[in-house]
C-alpha positions as YAML, in Angstrom:
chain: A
units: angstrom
residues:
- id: 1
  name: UNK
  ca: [-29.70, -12.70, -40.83]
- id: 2
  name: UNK
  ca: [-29.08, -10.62, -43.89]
- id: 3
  name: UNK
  ca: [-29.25, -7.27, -42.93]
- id: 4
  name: UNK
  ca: [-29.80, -4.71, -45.44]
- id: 5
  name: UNK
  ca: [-26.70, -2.23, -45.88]
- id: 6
  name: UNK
  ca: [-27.47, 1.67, -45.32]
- id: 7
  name: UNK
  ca: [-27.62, 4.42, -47.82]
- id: 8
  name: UNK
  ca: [-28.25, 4.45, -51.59]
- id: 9
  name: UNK
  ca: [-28.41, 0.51, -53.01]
- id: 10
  name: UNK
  ca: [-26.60, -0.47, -55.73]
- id: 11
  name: UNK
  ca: [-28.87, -2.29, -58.69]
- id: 12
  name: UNK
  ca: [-27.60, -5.24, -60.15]
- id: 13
  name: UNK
  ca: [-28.10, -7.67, -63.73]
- id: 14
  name: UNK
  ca: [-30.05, -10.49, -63.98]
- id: 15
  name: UNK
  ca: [-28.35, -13.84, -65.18]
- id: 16
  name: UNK
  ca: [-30.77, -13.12, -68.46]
- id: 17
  name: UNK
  ca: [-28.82, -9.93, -68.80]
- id: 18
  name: UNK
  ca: [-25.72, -11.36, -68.44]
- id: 19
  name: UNK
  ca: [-26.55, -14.26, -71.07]
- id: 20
  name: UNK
  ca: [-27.61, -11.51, -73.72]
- id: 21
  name: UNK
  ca: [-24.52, -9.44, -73.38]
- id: 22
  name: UNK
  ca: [-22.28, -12.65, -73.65]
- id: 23
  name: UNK
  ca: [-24.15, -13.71, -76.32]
- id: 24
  name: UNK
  ca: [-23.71, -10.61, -78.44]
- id: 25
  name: UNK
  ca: [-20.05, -10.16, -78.07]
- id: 26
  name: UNK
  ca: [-19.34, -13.91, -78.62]
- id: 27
  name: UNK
  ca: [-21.37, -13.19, -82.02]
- id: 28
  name: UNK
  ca: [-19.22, -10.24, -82.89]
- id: 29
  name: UNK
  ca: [-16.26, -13.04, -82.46]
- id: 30
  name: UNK
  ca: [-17.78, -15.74, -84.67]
- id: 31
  name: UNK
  ca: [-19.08, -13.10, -87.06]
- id: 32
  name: UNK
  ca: [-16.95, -9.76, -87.06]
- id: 33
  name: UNK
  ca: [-13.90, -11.45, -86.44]
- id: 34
  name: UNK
  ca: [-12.97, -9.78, -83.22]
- id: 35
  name: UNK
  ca: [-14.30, -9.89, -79.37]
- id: 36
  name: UNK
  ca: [-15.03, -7.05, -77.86]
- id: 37
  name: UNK
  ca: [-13.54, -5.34, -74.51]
- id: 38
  name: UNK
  ca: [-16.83, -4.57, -73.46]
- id: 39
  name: UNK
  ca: [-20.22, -5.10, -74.58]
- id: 40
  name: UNK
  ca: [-23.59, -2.91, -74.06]
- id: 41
  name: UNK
  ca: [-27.43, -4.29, -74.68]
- id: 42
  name: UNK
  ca: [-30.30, -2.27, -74.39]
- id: 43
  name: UNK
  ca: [-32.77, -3.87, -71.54]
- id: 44
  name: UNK
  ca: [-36.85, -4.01, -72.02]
- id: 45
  name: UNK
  ca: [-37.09, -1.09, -70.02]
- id: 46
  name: UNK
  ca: [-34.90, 0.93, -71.89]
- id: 47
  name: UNK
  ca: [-31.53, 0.48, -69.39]
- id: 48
  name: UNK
  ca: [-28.34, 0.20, -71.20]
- id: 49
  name: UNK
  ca: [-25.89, -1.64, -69.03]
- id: 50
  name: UNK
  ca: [-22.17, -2.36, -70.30]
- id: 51
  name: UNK
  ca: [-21.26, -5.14, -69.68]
- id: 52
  name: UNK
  ca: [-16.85, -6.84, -68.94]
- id: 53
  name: UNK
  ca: [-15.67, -9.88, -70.51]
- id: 54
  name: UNK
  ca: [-14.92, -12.07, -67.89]
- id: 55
  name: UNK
  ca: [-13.79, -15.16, -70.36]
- id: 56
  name: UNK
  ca: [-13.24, -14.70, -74.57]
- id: 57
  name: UNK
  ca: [-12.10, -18.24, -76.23]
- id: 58
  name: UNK
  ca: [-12.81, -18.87, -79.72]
- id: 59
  name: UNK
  ca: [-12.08, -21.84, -82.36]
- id: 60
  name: UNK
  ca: [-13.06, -23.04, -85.93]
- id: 61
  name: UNK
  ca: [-17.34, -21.97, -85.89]
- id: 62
  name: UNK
  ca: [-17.35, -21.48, -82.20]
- id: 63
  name: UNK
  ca: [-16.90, -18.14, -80.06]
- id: 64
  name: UNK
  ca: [-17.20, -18.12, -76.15]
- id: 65
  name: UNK
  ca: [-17.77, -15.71, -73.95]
- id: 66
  name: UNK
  ca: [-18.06, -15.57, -69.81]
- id: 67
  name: UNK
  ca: [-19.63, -12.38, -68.05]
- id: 68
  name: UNK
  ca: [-19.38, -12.39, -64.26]
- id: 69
  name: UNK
  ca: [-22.71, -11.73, -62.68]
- id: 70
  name: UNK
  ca: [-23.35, -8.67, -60.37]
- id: 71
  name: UNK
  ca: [-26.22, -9.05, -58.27]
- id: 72
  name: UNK
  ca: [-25.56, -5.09, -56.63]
- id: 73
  name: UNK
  ca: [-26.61, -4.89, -53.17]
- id: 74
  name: UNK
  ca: [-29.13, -7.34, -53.37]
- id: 75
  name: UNK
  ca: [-28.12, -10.85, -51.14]
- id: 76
  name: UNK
  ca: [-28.33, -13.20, -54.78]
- id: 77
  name: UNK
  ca: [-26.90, -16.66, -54.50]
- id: 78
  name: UNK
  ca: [-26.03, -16.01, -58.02]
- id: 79
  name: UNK
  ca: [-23.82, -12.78, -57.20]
- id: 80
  name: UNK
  ca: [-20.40, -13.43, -58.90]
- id: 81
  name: UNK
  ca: [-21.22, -16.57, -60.77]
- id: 82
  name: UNK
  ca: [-20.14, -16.29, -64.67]
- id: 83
  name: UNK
  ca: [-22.40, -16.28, -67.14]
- id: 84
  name: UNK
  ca: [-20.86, -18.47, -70.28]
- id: 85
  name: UNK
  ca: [-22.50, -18.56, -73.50]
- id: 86
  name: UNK
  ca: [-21.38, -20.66, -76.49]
- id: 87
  name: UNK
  ca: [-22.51, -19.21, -79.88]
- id: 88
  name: UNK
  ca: [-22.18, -22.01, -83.00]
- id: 89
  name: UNK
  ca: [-24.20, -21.71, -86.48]
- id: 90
  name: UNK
  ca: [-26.91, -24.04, -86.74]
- id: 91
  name: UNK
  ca: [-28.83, -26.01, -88.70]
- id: 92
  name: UNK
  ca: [-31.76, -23.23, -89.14]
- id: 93
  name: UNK
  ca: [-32.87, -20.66, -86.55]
- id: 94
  name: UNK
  ca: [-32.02, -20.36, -82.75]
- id: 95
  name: UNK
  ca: [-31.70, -23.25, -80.59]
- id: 96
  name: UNK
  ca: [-30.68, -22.79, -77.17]
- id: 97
  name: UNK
  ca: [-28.54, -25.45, -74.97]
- id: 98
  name: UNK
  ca: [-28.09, -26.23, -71.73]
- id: 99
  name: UNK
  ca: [-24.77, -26.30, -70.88]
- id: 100
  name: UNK
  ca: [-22.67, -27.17, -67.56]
- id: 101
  name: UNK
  ca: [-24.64, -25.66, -64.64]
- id: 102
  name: UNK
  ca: [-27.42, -24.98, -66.46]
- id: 103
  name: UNK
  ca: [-31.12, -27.10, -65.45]
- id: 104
  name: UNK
  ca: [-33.33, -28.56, -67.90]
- id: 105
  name: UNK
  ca: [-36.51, -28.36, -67.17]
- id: 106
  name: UNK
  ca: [-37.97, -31.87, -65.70]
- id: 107
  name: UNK
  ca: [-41.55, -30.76, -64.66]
- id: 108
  name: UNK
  ca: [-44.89, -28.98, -66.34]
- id: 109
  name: UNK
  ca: [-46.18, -25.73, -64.70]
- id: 110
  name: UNK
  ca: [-43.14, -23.70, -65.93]
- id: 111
  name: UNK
  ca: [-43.22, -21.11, -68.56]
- id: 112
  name: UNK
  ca: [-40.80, -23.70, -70.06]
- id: 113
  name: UNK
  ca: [-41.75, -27.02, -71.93]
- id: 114
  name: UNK
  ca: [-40.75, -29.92, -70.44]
- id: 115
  name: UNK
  ca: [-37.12, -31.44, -71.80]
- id: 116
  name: UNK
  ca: [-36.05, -27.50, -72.35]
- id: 117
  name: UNK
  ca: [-33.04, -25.72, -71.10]
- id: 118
  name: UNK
  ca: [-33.99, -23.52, -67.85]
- id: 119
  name: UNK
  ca: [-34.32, -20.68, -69.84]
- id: 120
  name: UNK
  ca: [-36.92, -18.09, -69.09]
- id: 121
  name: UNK
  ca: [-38.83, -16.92, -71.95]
- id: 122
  name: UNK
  ca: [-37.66, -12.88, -71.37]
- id: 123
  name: UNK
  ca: [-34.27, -14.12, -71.61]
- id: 124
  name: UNK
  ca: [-34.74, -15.81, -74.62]
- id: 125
  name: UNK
  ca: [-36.21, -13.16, -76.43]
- id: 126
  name: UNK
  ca: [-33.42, -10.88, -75.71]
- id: 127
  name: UNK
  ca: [-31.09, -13.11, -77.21]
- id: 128
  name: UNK
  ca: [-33.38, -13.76, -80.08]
- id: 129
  name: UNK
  ca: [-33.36, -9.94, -80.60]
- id: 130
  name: UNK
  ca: [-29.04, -9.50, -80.13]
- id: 131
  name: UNK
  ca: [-28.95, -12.28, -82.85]
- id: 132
  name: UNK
  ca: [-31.28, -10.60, -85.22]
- id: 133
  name: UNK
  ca: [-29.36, -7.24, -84.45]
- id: 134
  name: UNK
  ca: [-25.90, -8.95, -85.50]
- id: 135
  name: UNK
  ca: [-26.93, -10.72, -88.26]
- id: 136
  name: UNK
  ca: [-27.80, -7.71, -89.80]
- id: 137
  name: UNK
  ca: [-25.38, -6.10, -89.04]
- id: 138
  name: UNK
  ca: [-22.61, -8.60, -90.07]
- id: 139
  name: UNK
  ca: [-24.81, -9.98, -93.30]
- id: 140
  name: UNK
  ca: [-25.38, -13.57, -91.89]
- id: 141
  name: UNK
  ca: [-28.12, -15.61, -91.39]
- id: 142
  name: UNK
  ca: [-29.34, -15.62, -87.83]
- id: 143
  name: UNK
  ca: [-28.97, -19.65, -87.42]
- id: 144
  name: UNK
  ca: [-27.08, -19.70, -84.01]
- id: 145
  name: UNK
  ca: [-26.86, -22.21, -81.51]
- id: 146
  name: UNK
  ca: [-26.51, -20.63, -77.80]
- id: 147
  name: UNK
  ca: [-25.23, -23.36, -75.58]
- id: 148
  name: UNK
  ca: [-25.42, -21.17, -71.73]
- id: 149
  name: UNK
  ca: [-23.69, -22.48, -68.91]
- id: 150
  name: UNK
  ca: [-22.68, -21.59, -65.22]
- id: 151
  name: UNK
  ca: [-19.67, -23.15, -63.84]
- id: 152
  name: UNK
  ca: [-20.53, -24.46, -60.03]
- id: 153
  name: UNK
  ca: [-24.27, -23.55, -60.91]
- id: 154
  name: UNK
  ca: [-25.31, -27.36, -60.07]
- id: 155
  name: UNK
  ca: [-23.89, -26.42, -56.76]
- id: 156
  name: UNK
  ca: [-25.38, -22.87, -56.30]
- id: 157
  name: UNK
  ca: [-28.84, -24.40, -58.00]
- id: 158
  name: UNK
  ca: [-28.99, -26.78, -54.37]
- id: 159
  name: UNK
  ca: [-29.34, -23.31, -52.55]
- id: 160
  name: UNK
  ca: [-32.32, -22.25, -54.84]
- id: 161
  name: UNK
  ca: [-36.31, -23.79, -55.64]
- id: 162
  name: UNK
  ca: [-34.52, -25.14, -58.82]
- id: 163
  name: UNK
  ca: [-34.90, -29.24, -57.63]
- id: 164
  name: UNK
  ca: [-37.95, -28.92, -56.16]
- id: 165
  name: UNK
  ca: [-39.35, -27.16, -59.20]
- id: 166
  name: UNK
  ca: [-38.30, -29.91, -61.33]
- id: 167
  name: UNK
  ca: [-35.56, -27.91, -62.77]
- id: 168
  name: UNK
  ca: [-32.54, -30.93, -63.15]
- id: 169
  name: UNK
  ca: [-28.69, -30.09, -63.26]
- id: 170
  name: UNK
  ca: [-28.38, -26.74, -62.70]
- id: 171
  name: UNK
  ca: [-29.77, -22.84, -62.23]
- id: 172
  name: UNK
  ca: [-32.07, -21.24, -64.66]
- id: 173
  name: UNK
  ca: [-31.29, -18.50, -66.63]
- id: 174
  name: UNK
  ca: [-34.21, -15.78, -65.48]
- id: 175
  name: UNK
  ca: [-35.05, -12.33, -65.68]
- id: 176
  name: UNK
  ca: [-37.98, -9.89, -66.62]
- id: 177
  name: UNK
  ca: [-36.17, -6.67, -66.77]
- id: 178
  name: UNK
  ca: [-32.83, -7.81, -66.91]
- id: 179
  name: UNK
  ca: [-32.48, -5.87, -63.70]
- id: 180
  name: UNK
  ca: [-31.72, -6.92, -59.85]
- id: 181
  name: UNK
  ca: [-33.28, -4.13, -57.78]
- id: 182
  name: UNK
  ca: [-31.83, -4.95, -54.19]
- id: 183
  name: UNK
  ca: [-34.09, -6.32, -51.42]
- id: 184
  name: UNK
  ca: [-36.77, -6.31, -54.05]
- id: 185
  name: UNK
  ca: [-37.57, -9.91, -53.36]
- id: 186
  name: UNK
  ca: [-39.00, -10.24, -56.69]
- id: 187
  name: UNK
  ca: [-37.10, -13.42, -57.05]
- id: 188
  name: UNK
  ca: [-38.92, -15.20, -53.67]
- id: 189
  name: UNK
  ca: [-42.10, -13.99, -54.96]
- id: 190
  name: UNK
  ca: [-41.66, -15.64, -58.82]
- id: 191
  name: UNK
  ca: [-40.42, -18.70, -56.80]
- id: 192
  name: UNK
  ca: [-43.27, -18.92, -54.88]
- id: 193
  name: UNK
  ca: [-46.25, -18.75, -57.75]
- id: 194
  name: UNK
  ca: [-43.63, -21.01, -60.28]
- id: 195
  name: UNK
  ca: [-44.24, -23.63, -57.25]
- id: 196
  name: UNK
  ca: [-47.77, -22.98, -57.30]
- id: 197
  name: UNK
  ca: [-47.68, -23.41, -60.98]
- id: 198
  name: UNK
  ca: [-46.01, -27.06, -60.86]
- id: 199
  name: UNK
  ca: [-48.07, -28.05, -58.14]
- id: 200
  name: UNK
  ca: [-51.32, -27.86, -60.05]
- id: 201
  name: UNK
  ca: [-49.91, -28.77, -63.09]
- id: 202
  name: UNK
  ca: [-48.72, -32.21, -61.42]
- id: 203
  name: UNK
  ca: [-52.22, -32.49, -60.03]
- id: 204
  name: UNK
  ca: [-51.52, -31.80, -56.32]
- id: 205
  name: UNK
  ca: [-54.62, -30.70, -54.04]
- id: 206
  name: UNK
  ca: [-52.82, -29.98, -50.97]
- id: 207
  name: UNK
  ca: [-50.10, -27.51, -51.15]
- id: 208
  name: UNK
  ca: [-49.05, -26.09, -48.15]
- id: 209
  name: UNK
  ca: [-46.87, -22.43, -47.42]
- id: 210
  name: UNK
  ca: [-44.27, -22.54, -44.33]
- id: 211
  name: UNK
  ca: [-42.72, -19.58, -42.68]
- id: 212
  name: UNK
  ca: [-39.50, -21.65, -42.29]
- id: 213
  name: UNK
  ca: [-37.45, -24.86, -42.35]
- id: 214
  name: UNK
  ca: [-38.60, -26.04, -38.95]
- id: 215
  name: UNK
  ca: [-42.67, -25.50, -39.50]
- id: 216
  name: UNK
  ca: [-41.88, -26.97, -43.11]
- id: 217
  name: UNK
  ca: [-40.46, -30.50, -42.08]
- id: 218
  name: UNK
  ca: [-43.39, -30.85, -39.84]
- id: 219
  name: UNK
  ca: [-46.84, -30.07, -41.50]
- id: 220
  name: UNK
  ca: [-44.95, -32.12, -44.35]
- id: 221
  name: UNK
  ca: [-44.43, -34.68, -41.66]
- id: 222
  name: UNK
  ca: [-47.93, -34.31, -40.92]
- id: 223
  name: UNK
  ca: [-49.58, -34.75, -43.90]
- id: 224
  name: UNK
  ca: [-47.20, -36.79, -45.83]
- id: 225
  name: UNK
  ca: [-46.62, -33.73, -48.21]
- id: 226
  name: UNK
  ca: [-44.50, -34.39, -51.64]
- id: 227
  name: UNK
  ca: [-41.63, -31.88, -51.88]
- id: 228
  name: UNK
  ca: [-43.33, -30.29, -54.79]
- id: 229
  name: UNK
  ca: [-46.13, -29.18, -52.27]
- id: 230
  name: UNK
  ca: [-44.37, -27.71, -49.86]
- id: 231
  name: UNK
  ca: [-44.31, -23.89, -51.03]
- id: 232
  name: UNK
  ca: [-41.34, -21.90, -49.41]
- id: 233
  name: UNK
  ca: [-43.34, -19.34, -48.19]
- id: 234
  name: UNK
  ca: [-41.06, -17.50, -45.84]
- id: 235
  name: UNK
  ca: [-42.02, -13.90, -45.06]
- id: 236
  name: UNK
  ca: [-44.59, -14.15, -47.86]
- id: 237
  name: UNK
  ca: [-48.11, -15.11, -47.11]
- id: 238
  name: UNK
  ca: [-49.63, -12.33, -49.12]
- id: 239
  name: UNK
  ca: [-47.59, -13.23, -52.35]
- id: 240
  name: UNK
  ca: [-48.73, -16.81, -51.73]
- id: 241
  name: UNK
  ca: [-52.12, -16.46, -50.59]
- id: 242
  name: UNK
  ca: [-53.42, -13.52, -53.43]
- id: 243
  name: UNK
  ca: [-51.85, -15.80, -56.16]
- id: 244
  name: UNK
  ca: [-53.52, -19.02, -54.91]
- id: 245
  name: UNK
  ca: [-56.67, -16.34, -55.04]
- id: 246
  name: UNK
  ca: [-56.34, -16.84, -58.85]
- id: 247
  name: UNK
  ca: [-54.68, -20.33, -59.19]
- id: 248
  name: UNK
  ca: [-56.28, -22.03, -56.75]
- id: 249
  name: UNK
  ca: [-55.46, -25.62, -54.92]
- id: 250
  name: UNK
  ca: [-58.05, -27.53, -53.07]
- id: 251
  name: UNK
  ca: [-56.30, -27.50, -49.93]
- id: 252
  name: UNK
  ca: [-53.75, -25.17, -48.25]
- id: 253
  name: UNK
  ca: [-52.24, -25.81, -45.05]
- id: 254
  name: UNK
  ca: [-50.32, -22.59, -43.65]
- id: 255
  name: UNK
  ca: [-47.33, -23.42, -41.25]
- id: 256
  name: UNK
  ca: [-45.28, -21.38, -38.84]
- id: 257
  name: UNK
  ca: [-43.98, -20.59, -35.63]
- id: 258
  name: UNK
  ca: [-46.05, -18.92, -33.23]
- id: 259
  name: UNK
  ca: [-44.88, -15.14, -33.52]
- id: 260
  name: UNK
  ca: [-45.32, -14.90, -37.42]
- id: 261
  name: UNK
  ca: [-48.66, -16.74, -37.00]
- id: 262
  name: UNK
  ca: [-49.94, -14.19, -34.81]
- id: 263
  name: UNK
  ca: [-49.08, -11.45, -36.57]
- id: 264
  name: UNK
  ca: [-50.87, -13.49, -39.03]
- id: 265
  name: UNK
  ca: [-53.53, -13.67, -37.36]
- id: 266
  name: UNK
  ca: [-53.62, -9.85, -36.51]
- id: 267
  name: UNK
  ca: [-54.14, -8.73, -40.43]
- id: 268
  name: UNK
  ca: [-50.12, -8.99, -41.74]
- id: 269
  name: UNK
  ca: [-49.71, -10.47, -44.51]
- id: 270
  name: UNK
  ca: [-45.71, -9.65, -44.72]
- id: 271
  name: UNK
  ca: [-44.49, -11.40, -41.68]
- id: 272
  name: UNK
  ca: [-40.95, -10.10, -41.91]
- id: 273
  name: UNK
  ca: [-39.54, -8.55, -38.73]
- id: 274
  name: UNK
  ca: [-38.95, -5.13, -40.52]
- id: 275
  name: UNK
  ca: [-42.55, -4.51, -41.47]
- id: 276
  name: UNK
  ca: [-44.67, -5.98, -39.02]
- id: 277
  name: UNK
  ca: [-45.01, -6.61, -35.65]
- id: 278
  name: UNK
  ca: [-47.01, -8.61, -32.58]
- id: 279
  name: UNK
  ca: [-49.24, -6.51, -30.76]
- id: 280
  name: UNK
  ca: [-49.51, -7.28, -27.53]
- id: 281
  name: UNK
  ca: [-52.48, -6.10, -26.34]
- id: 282
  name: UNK
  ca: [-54.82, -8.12, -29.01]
- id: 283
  name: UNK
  ca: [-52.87, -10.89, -27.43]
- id: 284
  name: UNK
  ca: [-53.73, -9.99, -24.20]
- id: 285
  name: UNK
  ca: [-57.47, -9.52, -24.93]
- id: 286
  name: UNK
  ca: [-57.77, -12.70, -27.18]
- id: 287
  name: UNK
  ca: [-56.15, -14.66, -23.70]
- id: 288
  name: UNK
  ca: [-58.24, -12.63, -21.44]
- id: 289
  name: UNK
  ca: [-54.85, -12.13, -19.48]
- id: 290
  name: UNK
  ca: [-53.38, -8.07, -18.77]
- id: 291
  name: UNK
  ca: [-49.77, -9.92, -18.45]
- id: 292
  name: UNK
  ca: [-49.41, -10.76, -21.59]
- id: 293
  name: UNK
  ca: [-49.13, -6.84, -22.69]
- id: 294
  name: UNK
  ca: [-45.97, -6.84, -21.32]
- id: 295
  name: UNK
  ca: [-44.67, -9.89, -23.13]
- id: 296
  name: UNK
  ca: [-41.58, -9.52, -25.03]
- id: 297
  name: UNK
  ca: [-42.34, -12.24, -27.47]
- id: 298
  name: UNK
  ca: [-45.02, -14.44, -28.60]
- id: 299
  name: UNK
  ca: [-43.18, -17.20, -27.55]
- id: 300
  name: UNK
  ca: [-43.34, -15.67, -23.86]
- id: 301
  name: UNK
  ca: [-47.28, -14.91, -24.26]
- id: 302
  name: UNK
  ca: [-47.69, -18.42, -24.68]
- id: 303
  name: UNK
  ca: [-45.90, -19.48, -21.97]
- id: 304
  name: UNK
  ca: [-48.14, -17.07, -19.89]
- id: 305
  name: UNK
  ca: [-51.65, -17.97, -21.29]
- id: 306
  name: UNK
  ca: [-50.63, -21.88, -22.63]
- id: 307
  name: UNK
  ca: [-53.22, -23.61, -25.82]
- id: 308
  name: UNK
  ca: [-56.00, -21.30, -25.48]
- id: 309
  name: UNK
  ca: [-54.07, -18.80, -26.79]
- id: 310
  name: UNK
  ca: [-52.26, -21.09, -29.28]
- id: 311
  name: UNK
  ca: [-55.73, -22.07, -30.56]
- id: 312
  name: UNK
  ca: [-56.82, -18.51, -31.21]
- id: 313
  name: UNK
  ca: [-53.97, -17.58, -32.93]
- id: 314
  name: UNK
  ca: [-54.11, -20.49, -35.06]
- id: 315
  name: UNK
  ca: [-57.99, -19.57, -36.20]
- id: 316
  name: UNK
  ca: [-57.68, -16.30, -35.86]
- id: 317
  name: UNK
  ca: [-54.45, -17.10, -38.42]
- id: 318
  name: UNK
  ca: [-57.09, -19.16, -40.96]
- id: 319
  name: UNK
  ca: [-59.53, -16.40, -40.96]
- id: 320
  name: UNK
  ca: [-57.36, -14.04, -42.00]
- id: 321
  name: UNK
  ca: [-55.64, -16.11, -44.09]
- id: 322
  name: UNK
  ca: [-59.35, -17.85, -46.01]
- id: 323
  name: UNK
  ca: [-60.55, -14.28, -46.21]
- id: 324
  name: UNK
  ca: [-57.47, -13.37, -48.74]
- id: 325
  name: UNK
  ca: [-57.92, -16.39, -50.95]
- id: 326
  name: UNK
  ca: [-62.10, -15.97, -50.47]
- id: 327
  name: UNK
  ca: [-63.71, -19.54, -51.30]
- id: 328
  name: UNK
  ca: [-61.23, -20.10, -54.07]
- id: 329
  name: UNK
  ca: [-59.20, -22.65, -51.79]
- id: 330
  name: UNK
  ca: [-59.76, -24.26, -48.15]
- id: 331
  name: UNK
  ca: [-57.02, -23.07, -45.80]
- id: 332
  name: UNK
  ca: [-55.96, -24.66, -42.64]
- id: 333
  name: UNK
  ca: [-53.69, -23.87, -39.81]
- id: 334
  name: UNK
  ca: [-50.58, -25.11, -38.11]
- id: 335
  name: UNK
  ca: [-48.99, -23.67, -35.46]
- id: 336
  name: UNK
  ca: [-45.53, -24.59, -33.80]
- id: 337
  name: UNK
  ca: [-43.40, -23.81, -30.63]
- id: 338
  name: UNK
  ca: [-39.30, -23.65, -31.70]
- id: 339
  name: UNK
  ca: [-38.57, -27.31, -31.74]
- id: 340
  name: UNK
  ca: [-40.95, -28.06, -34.05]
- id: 341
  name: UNK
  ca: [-44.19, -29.28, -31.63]
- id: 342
  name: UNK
  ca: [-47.47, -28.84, -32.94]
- id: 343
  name: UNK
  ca: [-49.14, -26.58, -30.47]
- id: 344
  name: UNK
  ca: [-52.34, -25.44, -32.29]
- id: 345
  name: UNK
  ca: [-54.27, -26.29, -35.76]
- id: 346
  name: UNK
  ca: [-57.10, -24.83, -36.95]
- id: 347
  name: UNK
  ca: [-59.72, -26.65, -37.91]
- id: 348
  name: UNK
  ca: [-58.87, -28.70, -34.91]
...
């Protein structure tokens, strides 16, 4: 388990950020003549972050240059990758690339058109905006071509929603602010509605949400789920369940182990370990059985009271669950024991 360190947290740059800053020193290369030691941008919020070169090459109408991405405190699978934009002139206005590392986006639902480079559309403004800044201020026409690439990012992308997205070949290039605030999970929460985004673009009417890998493999198992439909929930029900509210699918199946499904169950819609817990005695009053207020784990109150306590959790789970998405989408339960056994659904 990550845990989260103590004291102050240190804030960190998006890969967007880290595309814009190459981006504008590699123009100050291919335009001015000269890189840069360091290079500043100005974020949408206002932040002005400064920025190392990690990697300056340059040739005849090309300038590179490589930032190394730093995530802060936050736990990014991206932390430390580099950043490497190629700036060329082009044939009129800005075309963007996808270079080594970098997906291309295979899938509608995205913010991104089909065929594109994985480039989210706040990233892409901020480099539209560096080129218009340089081109002014070197007297050139603001035709670029921005080929972005992360070395090893086909290999970091396996550890992200990237291929089950539909994004081919590499990681995307994201970021709203341009800022990583640590333990945010910002990231998990965009990943979840961008999956609820392809799903009904593709046409899907069964999605489901899974608390982990275990619960995943089998209500996909049990419903013969495409990849695309199986939502990587996690801790997350609320940020899954109030955007289905507004994008609704037909169907949603809700998967999980039995201690995040009854705390489910009990009204939490964050089912992480730090901000919510099992009470006991609801279990004990739903089973009918004093022991179980002394249980250590939900796991443990099951052993004591066996299905009928399963099956309560798992409707008791849907209720709470239906009443958060209202009559936008039909939501049914699975609930499993550690190695993966269905013990309870809901609807049986």
């Amino acid at each position: 388990m990550t845990r989260k360190p103590t004291g102050e947290l240190r804030r960190g740059w998006t890969t967007g950020a880290c595309a814009t800053a190459a981006t504008k020193a590699a123009l100050n290369q291919l335009w001015g003549g000269a890189f840069p030691t360091e290079v500043g941008i100005t974020l949408p919020k206002g932040e002005k972050p400064v920025f190392p070169l990690a990697l300056a090459e340059a040739g005849e109408g090309w300038a590179r240059v490589g930032i190394t991405k730093d995530a802060g405190d936050d736990p990014d699978v991206t932390h430390g990758a580099l950043v490497v934009v190629t700036v060329r002139q082009s044939d009129g206005g800005i075309e963007f690339q996808a270079g080594q590392g970098v997906g291309v986006v295979t899938k509608p639902g995205l913010p991104i058109a089909v065929g594109e480079p994985a480039i989210n559309p706040v990233p892409r403004q901020m480099m539209c905006a560096v080129v218009d800044e340089m081109s002014k201020q070197y007297g050139q026409s603001p035709d670029v071509q921005i080929e972005v690439s992360i070395p090893d990012g086909e290999t970091i992308a396996q550890k992200t929603w990237n291929p089950r997205l539909g994004i081919q070949g590499g990681l995307s290039i994201l970021g709203t602010t341009g800022v990583v605030r640590p333990f945010s999970c910002a990231a998990w929460i965009a990943s979840i509605h961008r999956g609820v985004d392809v799903a009904r673009a593709g046409g899907l009417t069964h999605v489901a949400g899974c608390t982990g890998a275990t619960s995943e493999r089998t209500v996909q198992a049990l419903y013969s789920l495409p990849d695309h439909a199986m939502l990587d929930m996690g801790d997350f029900a609320g940020g899954l369940l109030k955007y289905l509210r507004k994008h609704p699918v037909d169907r949603v199946t809700i998967g999980g182990g039995i201690g995040k499904m009854a705390k489910l169950a009990q009204g939490a819609i964050d089912l992480h370990s730090s901000r919510s817990q099992v009470d006991f005695d609801v279990l004990a009053d739903w089973a009918g059985n004093p022991r179980i207020s002394g249980a250590n784990t939900a796991l443990e109150a099951y052993e004591i009271a066996g299905a009928p306590l399963a099956a309560r959790i798992a409707q008791q789970a849907r209720d709470k669950a239906q009443a958060v998405v209202g009559d936008q989408c039909l939501i049914d339960t699975v609930v499993i024991d550690r190695a993966g056994k269905i013990i309870a659904k809901a609807p049986e």
